[in-house]
C-alpha positions, -999 to +999 in steps of 0.1 A: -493-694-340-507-719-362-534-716-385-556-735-415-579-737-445-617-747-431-641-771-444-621-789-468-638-815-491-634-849-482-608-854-513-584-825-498-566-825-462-566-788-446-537-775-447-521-757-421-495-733-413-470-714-389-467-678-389-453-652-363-482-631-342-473-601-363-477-613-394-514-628-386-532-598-398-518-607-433-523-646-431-555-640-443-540-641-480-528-676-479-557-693-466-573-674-492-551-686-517-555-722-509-593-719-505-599-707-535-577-728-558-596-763-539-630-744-545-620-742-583-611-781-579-576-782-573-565-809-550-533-801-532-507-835-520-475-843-502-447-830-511-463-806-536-444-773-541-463-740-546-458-709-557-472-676-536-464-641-547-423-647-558-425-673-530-422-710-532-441-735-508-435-768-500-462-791-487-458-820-460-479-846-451-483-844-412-505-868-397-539-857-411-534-824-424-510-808-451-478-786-435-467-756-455-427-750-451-411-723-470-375-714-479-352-705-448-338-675-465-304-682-449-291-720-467-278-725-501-294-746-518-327-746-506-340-755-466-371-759-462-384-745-427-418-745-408-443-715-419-447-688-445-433-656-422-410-650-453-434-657-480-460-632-460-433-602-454-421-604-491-457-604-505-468-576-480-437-556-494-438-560-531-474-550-529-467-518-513-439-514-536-461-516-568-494-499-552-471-468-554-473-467-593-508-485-592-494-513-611-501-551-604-471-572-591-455-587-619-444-616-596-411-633-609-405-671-593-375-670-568-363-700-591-360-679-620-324-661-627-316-627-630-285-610-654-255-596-625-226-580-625-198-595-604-198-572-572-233-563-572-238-582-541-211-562-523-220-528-534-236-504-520-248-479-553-266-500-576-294-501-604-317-527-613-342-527-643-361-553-658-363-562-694-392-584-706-379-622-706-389-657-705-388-685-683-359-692-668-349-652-669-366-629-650-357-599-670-338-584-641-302-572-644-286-564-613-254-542-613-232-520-591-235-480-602-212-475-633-204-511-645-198-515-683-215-549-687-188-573-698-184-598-675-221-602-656-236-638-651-268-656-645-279-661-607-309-672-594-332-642-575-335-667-541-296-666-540-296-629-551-323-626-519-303-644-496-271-626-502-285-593-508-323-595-489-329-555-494-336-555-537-364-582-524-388-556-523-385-544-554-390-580-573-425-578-586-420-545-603-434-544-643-411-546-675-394-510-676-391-506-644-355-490-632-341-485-596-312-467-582-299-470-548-272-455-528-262-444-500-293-418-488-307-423-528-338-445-533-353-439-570-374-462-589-389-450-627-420-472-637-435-460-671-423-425-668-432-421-632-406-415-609-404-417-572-377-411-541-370-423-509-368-383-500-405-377-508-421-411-504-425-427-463-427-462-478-390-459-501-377-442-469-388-469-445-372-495-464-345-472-471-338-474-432-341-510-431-310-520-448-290-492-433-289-470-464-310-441-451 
């Protein structure tokens, strides 16, 4: 389905957007987003990129209207595809992730880099914390359970999400937060709180989603 901003000042195209029927409920947030940004007198253009949550949107002019496209989570580098039924899942995600600790997303750009260790992407028991940082480190270090530290390089989180989609969820944590999976073991520690996958629905759900349940 296809949807987009309303009443847009003369100065500003609407912009419009694909997203998939079950995602519609949550669609709400982006022409939010946009909305509000042209009410505060931002004027959005062709080929514009912006950033949503961890997400990054790109902006075509189609006709008389502006066409949102998003990352297809599948290329290296970057291909741009119709919609935000990534950007929408992601966000949707990370929020529940963080409204466990009642924390505000601390969303990091998907062009920003993170610290890993070389088979992180293959293993299957790993930790992830996040140190503060600055732009263009995200603070997060990625490794599998047990490595010393020696060798790990930068890598950028969109890679990191298309290689390895399940840490996605996990993304907009706060500096200090720390996560260990595993086989059956989901635990995250955000300033001293702690929970598991084995007394949380929402850690178990995603634990089931990537087959680690």
């Amino acid at each position: 389905m296809k949807l987009s901003t309303r009443n847009s000042p003369p100065d500003q195209p609407d912009i419009v957007f694909q997203i998939e029927a079950e995602g519609a409920d949550l669609a709400r947030w982006v022409i939010d987003y946009f909305e509000a940004r042209v009410r505060d007198g931002t004027r959005f253009h062709n080929n514009e990129t912006v950033q949503l949550g961890w997400g990054l949107l790109l902006l075509r002019q189609n006709g008389d209207v502006l066409e949102v496209f998003e990352p297809d989570f599948k290329s290296m580098p970057i291909q741009w595809c119709p919609g935000v039924n990534h950007t929408i899942r992601h966000l949707h995600l990370q929020r529940s992730v963080c409204d466990l600790f009642n924390c505000d997303p601390m969303f990091p750009s998907l062009l920003q880099a993170g610290i890993v260790s070389p088979r992180f992407t293959e293993s299957r028991d790993y930790t992830m914390s996040r140190d503060n940082a600055e732009d263009p480190d995200s603070g997060w270090l990625f490794a599998e359970t047990g490595y010393p530290g020696p060798e790990a390089e930068f890598c950028s989180l969109y890679q990191l999400g298309v290689q390895k989609p399940e840490i996605v969820p996990f993304l907009a944590l706060p500096v200090s937060s720390h996560i260990a999976i595993g086989p059956g073991r989901c635990e995250i520690t955000v300033d001293s709180v702690v929970k598991s996958a084995a007394g949380c629905e929402v850690l178990h759900r995603l634990m089931a989603s990537c087959g680690l349940s």
